[in-house]
MARKENU-975198 format. One record per atom (N, C-alpha, C): y, x, z. Coordinates in steps of 0.001 Angstrom, whole numbers, plus 500000, padded with zeros to 6 digits. Each point is the difference from the previous one (the first is absolute). Layout:
BEGIN
YXZ;...
***
This chain:
BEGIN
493845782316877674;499113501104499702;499273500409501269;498898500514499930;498792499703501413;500898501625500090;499328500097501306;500399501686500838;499306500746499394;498644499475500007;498819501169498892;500752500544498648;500435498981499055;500889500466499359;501439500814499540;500720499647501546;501177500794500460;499480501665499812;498993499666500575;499502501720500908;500075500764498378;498982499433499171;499366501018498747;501322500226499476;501293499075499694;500957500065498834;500638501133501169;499883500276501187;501221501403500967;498863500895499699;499006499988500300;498911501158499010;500409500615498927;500577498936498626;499873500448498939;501300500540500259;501395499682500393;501289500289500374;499819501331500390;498989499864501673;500022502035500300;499142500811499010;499190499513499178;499444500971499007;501383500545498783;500625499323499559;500891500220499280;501438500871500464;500210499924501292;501106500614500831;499424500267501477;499501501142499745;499367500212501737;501320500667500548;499983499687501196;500821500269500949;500096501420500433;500946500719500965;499902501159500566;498412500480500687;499457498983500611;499120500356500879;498779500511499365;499693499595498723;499138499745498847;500060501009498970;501116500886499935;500529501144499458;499414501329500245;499359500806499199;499616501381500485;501268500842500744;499522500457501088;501624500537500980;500912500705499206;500355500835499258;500926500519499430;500827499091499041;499757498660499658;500700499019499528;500852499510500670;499130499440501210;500683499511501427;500598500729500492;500422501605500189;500667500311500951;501077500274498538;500089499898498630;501312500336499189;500600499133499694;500506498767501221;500470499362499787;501495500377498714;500742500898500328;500931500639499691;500254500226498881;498494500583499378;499670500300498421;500365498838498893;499404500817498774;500285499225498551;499195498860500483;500880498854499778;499283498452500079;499046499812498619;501024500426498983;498959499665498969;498729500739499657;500057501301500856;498498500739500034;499194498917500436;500023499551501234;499495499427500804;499642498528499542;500775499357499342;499553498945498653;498789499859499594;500511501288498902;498724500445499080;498553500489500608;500487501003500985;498738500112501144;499306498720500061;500209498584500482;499199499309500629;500237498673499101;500451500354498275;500112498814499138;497894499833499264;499683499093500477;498718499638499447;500161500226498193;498411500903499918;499754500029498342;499810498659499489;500385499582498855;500031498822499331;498586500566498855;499139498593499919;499066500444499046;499975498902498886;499052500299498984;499854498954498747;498615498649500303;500989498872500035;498839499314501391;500347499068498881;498396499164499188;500283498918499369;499077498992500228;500754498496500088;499225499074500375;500514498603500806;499460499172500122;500420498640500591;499744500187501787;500859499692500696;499650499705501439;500269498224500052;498778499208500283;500645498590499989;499950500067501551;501069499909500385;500558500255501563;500045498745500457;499320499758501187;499861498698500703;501575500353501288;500559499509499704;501694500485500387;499827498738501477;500471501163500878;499873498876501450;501804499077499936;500182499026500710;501128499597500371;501133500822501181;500765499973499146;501020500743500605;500874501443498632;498933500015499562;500452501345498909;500409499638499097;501072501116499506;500385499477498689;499256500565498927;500189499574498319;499298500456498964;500206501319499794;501606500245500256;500052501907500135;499539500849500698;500101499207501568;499219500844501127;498479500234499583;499346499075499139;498546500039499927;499681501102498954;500818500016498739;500153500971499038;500112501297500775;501230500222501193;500046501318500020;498568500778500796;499371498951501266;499382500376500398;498609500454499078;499477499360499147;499091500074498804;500482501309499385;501053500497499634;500372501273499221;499583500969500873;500598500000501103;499524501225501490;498799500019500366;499161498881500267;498606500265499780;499113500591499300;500232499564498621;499693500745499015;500211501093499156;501340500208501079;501041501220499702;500053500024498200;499874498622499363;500428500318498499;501579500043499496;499869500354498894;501297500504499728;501208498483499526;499170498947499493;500725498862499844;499535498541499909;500645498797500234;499118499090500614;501326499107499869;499280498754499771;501051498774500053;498778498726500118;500670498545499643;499198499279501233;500090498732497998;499198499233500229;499941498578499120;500080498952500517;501202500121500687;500663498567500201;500303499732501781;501743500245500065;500234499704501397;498827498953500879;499792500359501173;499446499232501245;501123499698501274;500136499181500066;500888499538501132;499931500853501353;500540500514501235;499887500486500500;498813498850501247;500360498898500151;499647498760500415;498502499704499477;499709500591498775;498508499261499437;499200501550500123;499105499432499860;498703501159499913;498860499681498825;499227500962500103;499164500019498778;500296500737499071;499477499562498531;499639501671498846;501697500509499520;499976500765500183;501091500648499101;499506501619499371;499643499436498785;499480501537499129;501077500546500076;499535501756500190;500669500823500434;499616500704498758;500608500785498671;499576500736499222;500283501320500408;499094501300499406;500569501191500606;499726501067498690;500591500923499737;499986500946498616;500010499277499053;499380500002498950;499970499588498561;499865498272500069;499270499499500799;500159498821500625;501534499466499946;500861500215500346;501369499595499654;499839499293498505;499721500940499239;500394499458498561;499397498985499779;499106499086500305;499346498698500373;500569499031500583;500821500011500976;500295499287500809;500205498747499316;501039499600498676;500392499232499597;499252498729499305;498301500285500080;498923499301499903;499576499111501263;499919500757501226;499758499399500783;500690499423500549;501938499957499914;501203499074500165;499695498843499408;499676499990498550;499709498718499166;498616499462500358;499593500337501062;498788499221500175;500312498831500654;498848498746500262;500502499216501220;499771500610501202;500579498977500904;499826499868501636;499567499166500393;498986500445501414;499489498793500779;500307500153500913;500954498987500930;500033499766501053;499660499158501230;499619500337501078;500260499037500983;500691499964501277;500596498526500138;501121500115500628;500386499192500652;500718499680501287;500269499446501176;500934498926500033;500136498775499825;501325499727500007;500786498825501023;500950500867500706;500299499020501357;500869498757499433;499878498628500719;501447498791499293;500863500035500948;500249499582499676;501457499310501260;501244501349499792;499941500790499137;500934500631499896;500041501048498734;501347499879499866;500602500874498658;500606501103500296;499910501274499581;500696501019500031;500667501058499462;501085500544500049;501063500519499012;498640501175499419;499062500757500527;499464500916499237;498537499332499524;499615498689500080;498975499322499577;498507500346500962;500260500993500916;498920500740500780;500652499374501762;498981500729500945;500214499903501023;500925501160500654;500410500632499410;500985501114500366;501667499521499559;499946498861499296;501050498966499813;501321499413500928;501028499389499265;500821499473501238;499605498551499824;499264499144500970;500086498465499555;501534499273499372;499489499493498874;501735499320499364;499015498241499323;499168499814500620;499887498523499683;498682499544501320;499939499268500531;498864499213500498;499529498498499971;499006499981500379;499696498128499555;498564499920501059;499905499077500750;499110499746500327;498575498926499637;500477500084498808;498738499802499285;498878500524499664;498944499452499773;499022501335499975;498857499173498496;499355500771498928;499387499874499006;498867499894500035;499540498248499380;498306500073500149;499335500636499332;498728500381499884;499246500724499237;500109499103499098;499847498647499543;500029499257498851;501131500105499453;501101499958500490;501517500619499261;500006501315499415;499199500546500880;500264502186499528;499274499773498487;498878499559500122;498852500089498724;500634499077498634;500482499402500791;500760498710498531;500922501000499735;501029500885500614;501032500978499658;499807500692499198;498122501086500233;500035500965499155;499945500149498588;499488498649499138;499868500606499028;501685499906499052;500835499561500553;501286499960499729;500613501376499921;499469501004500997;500176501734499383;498879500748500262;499334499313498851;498802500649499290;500188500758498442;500144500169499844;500187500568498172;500791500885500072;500769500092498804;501348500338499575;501400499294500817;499689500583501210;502232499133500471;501175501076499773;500742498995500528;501356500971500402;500245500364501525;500396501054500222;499941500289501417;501329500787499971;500952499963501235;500942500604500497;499850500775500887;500037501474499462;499448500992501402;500791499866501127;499312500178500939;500615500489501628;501279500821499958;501290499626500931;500979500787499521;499615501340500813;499502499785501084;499671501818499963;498904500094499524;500076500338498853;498957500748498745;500913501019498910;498860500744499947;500382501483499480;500481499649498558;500509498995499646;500561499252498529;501595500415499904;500544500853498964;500857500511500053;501469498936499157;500743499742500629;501063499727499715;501506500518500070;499856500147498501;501560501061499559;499316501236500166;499299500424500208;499171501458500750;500028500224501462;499894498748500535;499783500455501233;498812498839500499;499278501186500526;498959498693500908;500273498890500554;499522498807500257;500267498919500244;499813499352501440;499282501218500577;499861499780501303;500698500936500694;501192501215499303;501203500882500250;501066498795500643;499868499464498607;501372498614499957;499846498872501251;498394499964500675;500064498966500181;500368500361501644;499345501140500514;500457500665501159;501439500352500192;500920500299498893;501079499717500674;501107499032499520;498552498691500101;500968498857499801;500677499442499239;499536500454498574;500505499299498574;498751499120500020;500918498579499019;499164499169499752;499287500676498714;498471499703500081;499344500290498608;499748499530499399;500209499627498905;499331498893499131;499645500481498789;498104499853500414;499238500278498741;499596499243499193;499446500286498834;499721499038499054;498517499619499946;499755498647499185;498278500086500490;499438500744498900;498790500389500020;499120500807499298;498478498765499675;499632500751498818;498102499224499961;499566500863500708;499018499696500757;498935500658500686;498556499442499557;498991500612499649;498694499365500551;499030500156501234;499765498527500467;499164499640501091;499121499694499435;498456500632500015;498775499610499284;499235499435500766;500020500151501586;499378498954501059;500844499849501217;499890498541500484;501042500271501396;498886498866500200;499713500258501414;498851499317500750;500407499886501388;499749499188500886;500509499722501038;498662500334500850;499342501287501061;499437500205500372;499511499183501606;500752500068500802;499754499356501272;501726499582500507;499664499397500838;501103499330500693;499367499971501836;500557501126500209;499382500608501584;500815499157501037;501113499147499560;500360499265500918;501355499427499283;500389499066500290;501250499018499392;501493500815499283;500071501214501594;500999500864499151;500079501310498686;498410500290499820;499853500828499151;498673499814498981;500031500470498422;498948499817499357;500151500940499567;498468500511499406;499905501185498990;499256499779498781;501090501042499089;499814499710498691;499123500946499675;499324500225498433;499604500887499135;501001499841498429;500735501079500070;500562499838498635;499603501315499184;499304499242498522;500422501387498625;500617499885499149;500653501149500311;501476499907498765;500007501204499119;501418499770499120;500067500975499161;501181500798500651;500223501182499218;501519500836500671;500665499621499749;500949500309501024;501589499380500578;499618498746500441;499322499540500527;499842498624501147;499993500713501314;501079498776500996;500809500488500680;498823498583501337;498862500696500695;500016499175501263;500480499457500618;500945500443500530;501518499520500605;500482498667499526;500235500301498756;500534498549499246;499306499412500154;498582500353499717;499463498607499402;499907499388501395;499409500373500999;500380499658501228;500962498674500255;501145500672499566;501333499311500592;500120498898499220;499574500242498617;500381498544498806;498628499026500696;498954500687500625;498820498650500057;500597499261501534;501237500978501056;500006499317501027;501312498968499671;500563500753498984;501408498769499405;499132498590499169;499098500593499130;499065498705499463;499709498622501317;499551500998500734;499150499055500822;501354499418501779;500463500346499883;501325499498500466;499859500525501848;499792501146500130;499484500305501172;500380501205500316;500291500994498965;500777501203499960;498355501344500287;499925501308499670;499075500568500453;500817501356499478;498823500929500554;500483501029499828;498256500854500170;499702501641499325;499108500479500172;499973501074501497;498752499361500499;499966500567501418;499176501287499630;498930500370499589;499159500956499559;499745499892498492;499369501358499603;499930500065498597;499420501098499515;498565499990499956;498987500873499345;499789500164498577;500144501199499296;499786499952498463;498365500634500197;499171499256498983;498542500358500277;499621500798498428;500869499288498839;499560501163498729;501028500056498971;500144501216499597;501340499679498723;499016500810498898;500387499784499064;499302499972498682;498709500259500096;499616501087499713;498089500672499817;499394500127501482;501180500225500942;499282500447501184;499616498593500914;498836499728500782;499727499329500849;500109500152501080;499997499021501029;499639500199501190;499276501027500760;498570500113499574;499403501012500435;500026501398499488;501232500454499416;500491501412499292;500946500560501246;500712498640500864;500616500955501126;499465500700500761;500898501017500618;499609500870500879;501368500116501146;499964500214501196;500529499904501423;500804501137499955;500770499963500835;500746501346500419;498947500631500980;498965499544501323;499361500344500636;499192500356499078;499149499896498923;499241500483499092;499764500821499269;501846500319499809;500371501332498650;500366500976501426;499939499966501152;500267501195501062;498751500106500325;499121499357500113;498547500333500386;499289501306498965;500220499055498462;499583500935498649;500667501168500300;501063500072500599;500722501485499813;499745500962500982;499774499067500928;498935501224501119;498988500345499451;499286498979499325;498219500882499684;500644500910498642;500594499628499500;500270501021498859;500823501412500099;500526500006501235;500206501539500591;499047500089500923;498910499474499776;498953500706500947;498981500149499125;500333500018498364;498933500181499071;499294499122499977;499905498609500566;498475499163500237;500693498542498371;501281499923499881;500055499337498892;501081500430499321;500357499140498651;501216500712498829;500998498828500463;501279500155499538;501462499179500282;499472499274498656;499422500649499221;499578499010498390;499361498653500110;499360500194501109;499209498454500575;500960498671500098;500841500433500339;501184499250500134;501024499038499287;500032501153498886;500110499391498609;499430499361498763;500857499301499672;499081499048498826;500747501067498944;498734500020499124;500720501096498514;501143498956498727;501173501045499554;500964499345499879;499424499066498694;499051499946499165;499909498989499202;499299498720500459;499789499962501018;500178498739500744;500586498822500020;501582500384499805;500974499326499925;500383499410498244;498801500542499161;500072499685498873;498920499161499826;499381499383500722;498725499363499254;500505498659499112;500673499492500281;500247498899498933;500623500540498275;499554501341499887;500732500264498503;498524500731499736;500305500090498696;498828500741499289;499613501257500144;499284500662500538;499677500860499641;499312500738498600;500104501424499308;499895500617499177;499427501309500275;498978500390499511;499200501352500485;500274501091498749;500670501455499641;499952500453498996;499454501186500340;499560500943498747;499654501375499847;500817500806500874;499827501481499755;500823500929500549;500728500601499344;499960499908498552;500832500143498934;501637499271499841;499476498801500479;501090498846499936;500823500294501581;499320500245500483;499931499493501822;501255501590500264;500084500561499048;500683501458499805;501432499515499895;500111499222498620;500854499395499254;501042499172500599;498877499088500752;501021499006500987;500472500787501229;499673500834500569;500335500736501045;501341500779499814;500098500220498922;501221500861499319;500979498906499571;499614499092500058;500920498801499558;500138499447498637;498970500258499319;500045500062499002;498957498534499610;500389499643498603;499033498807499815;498524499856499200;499231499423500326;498797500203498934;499342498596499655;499811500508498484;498955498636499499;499112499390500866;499663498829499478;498495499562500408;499489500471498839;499125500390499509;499010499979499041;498645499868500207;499590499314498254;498670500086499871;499345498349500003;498813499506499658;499633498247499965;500100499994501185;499740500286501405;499846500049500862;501007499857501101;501049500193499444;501132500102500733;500478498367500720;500445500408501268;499860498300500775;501575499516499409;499682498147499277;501306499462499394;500658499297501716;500909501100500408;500921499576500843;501599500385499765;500928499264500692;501292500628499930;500578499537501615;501074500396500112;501012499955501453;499594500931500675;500193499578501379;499475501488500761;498938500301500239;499675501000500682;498809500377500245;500304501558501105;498125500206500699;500352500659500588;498776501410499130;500553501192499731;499044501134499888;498876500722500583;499139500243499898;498915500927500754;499136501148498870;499874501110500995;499954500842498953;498655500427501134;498365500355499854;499301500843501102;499494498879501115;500895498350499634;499910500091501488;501424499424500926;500922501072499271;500823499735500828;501180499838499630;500957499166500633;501424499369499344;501071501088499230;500363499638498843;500443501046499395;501683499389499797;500250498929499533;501288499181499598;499571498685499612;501488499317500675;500331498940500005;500774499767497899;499525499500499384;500402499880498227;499974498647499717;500487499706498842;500256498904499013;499257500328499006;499458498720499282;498868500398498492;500634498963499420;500707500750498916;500117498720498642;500447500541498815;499133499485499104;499654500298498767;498861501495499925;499125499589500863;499059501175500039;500268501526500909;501467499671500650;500056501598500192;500622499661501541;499382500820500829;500083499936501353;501428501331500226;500472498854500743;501707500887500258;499677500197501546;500213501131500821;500000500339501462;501188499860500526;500362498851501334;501007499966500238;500494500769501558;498897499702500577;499737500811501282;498902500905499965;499979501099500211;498886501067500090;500102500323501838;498337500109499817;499769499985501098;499519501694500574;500416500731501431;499747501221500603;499062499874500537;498733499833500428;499449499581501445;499197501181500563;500883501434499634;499387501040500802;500699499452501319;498515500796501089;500967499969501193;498572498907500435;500407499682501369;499299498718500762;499967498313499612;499055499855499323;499884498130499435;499095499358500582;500749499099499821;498873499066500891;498515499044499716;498928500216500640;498683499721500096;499620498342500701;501029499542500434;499864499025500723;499276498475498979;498942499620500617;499248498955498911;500668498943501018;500019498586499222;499968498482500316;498852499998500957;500159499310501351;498878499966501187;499674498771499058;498508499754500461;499423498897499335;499207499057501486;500022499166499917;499793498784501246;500985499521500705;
***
């Protein structure tokens, strides 16, 4: 993680817990006093903050550290992430925040694109470079071998996750078990790989890939099964995620970027809304449905309403609501009558953020 980056995340740290020095004096000198006055005194207001942050996540952080810092920024009241990022890789990890949560599980089932680093001549107990070496070979893989390899896990395979992976066995994580030294043994899974492309080969010991997959494909593995294929052993040295489901590449945004926005926006010159992508975003691959305000009443209360009339659109499964304009619930339509399964709040701060285009 660069120093530039160190600096902003002890920024966001002393904004959240300022120190004695930072204290109006009668705080500072009661040391003595009610602690929990003093709590509440300097506990940040939580607000109703809804929307996508696709967080361009530097190396070194974890997926929680990135979540919490995103909540304190935005000082919203709740926030969770679509889909662990390695502490080791960098790139998008959507960050949802308010009503945004209730989405998340769209943009989990999306694919992934990655690209990614991969050193030979060695195997390692965590499949990464933060690994213990437990195989080597001094062999090394031609580009005409790598390319004859790939389309062998291209499709539909089976893959055996990484034993430190967050894959729970008996109920316990699998990378719990594997740190203190139980053998793990997982089972394989289908995964889909919809492209694996062999990008450059920067020199004999390392090539880089482009892979898109579906969820639960494990980099790591595939990694390790193409350096066992190819009889040379490998392991992933770097590892950039560039898009998972709706969001692209050019939807991220920096940690240096979302502290910049937040200066001009306590200086009145921009909104924290810029920032965000608005939470039906994360729905574009389902249907949308536009209703009255009559109906738009109905579903809000939880309640269900016809389609009626010749006019009425012949759809069923899910779908997403709009009532004005604006996202009302997540529903099911079948046999004519739209059931609300998630209703949506989005008083409060949402997000304005459009797709950059070029």
């Amino acid at each position: 993680m660069s120093d530039e980056v160190l600096k902003i995340l002890s920024r966001l740290h002393a904004d959240e817990a300022p120190n004695a020095a930072s204290r109006p004096a009668d705080a500072a000198l009661d040391e003595g006093g009610d602690t929990s006055h003093r709590k509440k005194q300097f506990r940040r207001e939580k607000h109703d903050v809804h929307g996508w942050v696709i967080f361009d996540k530097p190396v070194g952080m974890t997926s929680t550290h990135a979540v919490g810092a995103m909540k304190r920024m935005f000082t919203a009241k709740r926030a969770g992430h679509a889909g662990t990022l390695d502490p080791l890789a960098s790139g998008m990890l959507p960050i949802a925040l308010g009503e945004a949560t209730k989405t998340v599980p769209f943009v989990m089932d999306g694919r992934k694109l990655y690209r990614f680093t991969v050193a030979w001549g060695e195997e390692r107990d965590t499949d990464d470079a933060e690994g213990r070496v437990i195989e080597t070979s001094a062999a090394r893989p031609s580009a005409e071998a790598i390319r004859a390899l790939l389309p062998s896990l291209t499709g539909t395979i089976q893959q055996v996750p990484p034993r430190y992976s967050a894959i729970k066995v008996e109920g316990e994580r699998a990378y719990d078990l594997a740190r203190e030294g139980e053998a793990v043994e997982l089972q394989a899974r289908p995964v889909d790989i919809v492209r694996l492309e062999l990008v450059e080969s920067p020199d004999a010991d390392h090539t880089v890939f482009e892979a898109e997959c579906g969820k639960g494909t494990y980099v790591r593995a595939l990694t390790r099964d193409m350096g066992r294929a190819l009889g040379c052993f490998g392991h992933v040295c770097a590892l950039r995620r560039l898009r998972v489901g709706p969001f692209g590449a050019e939807t991220m945004i920096s940690l240096e970027e979302l502290q910049a926005l937040c200066h001009r926006a306590a200086a009145g010159e921009a909104s924290l809304a810029d920032a965000l992508m608005p939470v039906e975003t994360a729905l574009d691959d389902i249907p949308a449905l536009a209703v009255s305000g009559s109906d738009a009443a109905r579903l809000h209360r939880g309640q269900a309403v016809l389609l009626r009339g010749r006019d009425a659109p012949n759809i069923r499964g899910t779908i997403y609501v709009t009532a004005a304009g604006r996202l009302l619930a997540l529903a099911e339509v079948d046999r004519g009558e739209i059931v609300p399964k998630r209703v949506f709040n989005l008083a409060g701060l949402t997000g304005s953020r459009g797709t950059k285009k070029g």
